[in-house]
C-alpha positions in Angstrom: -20.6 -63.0 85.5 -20.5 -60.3 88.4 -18.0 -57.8 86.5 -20.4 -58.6 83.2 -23.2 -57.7 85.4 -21.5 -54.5 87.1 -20.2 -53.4 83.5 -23.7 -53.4 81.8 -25.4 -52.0 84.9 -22.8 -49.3 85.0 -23.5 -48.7 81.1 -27.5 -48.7 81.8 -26.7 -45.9 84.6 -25.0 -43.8 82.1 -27.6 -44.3 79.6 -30.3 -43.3 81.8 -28.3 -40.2 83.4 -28.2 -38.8 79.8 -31.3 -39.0 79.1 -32.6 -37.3 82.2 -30.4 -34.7 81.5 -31.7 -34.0 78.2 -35.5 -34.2 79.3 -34.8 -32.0 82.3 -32.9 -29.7 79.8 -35.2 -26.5 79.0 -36.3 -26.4 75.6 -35.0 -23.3 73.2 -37.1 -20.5 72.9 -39.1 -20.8 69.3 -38.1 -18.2 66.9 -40.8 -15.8 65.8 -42.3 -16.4 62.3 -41.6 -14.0 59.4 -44.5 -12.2 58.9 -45.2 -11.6 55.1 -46.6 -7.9 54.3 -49.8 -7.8 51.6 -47.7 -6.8 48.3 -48.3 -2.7 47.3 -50.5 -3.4 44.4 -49.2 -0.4 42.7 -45.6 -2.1 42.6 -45.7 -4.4 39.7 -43.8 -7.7 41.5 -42.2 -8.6 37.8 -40.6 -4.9 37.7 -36.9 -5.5 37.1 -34.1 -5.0 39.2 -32.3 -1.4 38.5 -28.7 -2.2 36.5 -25.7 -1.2 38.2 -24.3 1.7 37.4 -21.6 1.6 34.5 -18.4 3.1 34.4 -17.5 5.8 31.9 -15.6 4.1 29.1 -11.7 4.9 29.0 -11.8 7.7 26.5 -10.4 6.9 22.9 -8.0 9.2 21.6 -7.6 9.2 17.9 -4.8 10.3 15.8 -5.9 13.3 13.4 -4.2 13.1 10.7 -3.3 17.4 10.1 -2.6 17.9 6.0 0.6 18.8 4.8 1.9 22.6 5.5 1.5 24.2 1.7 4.4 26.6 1.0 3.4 30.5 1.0 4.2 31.3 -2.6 1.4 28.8 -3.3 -1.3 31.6 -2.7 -4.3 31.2 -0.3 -6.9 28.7 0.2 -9.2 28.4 -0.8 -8.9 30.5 -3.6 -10.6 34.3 -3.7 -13.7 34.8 -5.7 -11.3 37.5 -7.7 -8.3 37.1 -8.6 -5.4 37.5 -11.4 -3.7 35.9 -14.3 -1.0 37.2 -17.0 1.9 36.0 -18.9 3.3 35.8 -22.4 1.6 34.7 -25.4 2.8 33.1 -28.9 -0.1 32.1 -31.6 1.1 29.8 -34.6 -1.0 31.3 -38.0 -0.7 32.1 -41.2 -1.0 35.6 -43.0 -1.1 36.2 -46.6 -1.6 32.3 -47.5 2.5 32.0 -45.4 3.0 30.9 -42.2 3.2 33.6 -39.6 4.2 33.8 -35.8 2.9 36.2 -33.2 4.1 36.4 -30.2 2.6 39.1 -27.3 1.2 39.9 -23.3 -2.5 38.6 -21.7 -3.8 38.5 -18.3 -7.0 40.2 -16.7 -9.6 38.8 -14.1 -11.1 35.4 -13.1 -14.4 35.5 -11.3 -15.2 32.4 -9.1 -12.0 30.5 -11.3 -14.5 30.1 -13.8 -14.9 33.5 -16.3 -12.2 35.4 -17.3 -11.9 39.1 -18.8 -8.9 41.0 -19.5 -6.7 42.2 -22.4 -4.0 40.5 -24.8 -1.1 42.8 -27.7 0.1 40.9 -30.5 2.4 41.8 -33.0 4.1 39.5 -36.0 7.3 37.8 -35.2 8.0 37.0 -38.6 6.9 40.0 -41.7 6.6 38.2 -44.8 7.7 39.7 -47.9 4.9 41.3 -50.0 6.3 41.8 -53.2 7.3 45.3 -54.8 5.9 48.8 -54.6 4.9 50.7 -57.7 8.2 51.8 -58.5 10.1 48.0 -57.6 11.1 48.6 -54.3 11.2 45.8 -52.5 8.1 45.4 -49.5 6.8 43.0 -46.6 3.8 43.1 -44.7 3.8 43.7 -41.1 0.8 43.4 -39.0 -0.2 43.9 -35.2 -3.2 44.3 -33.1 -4.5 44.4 -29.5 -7.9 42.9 -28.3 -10.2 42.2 -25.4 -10.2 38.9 -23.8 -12.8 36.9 -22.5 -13.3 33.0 -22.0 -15.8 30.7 -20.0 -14.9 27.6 -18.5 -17.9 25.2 -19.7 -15.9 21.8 -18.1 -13.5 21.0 -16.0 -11.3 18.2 -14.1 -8.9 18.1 -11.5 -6.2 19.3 -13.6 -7.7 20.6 -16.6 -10.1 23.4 -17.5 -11.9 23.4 -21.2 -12.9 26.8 -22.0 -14.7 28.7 -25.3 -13.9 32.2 -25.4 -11.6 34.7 -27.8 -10.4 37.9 -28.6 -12.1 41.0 -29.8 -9.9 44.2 -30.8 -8.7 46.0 -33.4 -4.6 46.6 -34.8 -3.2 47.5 -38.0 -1.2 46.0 -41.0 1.5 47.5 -42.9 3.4 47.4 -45.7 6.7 48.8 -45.0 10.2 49.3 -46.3 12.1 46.5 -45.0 15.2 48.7 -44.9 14.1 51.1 -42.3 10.5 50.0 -41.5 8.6 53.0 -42.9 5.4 52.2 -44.6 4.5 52.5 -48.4 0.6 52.0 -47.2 -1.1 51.0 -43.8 -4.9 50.5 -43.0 -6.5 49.8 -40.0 -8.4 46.3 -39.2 -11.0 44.6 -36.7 -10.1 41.5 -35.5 -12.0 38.9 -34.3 -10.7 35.0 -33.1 -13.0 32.8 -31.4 -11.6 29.2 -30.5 -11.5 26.3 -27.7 -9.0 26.1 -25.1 -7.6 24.0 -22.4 -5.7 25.4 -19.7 -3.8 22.7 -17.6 -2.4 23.0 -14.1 1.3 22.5 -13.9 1.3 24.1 -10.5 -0.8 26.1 -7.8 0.7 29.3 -9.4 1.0 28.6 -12.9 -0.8 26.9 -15.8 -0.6 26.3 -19.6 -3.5 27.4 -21.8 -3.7 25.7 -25.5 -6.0 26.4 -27.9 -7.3 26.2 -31.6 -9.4 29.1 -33.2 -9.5 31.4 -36.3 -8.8 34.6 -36.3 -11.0 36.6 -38.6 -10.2 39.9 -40.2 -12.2 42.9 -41.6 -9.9 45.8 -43.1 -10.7 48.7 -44.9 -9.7 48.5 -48.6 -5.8 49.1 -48.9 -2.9 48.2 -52.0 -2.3 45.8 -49.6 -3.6 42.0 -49.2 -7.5 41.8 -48.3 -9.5 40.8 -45.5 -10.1 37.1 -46.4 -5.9 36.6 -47.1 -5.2 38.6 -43.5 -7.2 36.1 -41.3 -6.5 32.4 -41.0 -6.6 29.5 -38.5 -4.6 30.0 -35.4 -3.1 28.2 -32.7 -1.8 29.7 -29.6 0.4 29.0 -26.6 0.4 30.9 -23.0 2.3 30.8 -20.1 -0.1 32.0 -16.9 0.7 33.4 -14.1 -2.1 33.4 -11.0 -4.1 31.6 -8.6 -5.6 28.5 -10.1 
């Protein structure tokens, strides 16, 4: 009973020495109250925060793709407003009521690749025999002419132009000694060949130029045939040379 006694009189000693140490310990100094400021009523509360700052985006380099070098006999580009065109010429006819080949030299201007004017010399291929002279000597009929050219390109596509245009000159026909190619008689002629043509693009430089027409004839009275049996439908054929 005694050590019972001394052991919970020892733990009430304890007890009440803590406690007297924490009532005799001084009490923490109170920390001053946050004083709230009126709100500036010119500084709407619900105004958002300012966004961070963003960093420039990585820059993006693309791939150009650069067009393919074009070799220098190809010409300029784009084209010039004036330019060239020429090569050789052979028209599929008839002449006399017989078939007839002409063969010959164009070229001239185009403007804007859309008129042309220039100049074209044809001469027969092929005289046809005409019968006799007077006296039975054997004759054929030669003919020729030269001629202004001019043509208007009314449509076009990518690799075709359609054009209406002719020729308007004058030339000659002949009937002449087949022997030595003097003439018996000779008169002089206007000629006139409208017609439709399509000039395709085989390359930057050069194109073919087909086309169907009539060539029309008015000759001064001769032994020779007349106007109506020295003009007849045509079809021609030329090479050109230029800038298309």
């Amino acid at each position: 009973m005694t050590s019972w006694a001394a052991y919970f009189g020892a733990s009430m000693f304890c007890a009440t020495y803590c406690l007297a140490l924490q009532l005799l310990a001084p009490e923490p100094e109170a920390e001053p109250e946050a004083v709230t400021e009126p709100a500036d009523p010119e500084v709407d509360e619900a105004a958002p925060a300012p966004a961070p700052a963003l960093e420039p985006a990585p820059a993006v380099t693309r791939a150009v793709r650069s067009e393919p070098s074009r070799p220098k006999w190809w010409g300029p580009y784009p084209r010039p407003k004036l330019s060239g065109f020429g090569g050789p010429i052979l028209q599929l006819t008839g002449l006399d009521r017989k078939f007839a080949a002409m063969v010959g030299l164009g070229g001239g201007l185009m403007i804007r690749r859309r008129v042309s004017v220039g100049a074209a010399a044809l001469w027969l291929l092929n005289p046809s025999e005409a019968g006799t002279t007077s006296v039975g000597a054997p004759q054929r009929l030669n003919f020729n002419f030269g001629a202004l050219l001019l043509s208007v390109v009314f449509a076009r596509t990518k690799q075709v132009d359609f054009v209406v245009g002719g020729l308007v000159g004058g030339g000659g026909a002949c009937l002449q000694n087949p022997e030595n190619g003097s003439c018996y008689a000779r008169t002089a002629m206007f000629v006139g060949q409208p017609g439709l043509a399509a000039h395709i693009k085989l390359a930057p430089i050069v194109r073919l130029a087909v086309g169907l027409g009539y060539r029309f004839v008015a000759a001064r009275a001769w032994t020779g045939p007349n106007s109506g049996r020295l003009g007849a439908p045509v079809g021609s054929v030329m090479l050109e040379f230029g800038l298309f």
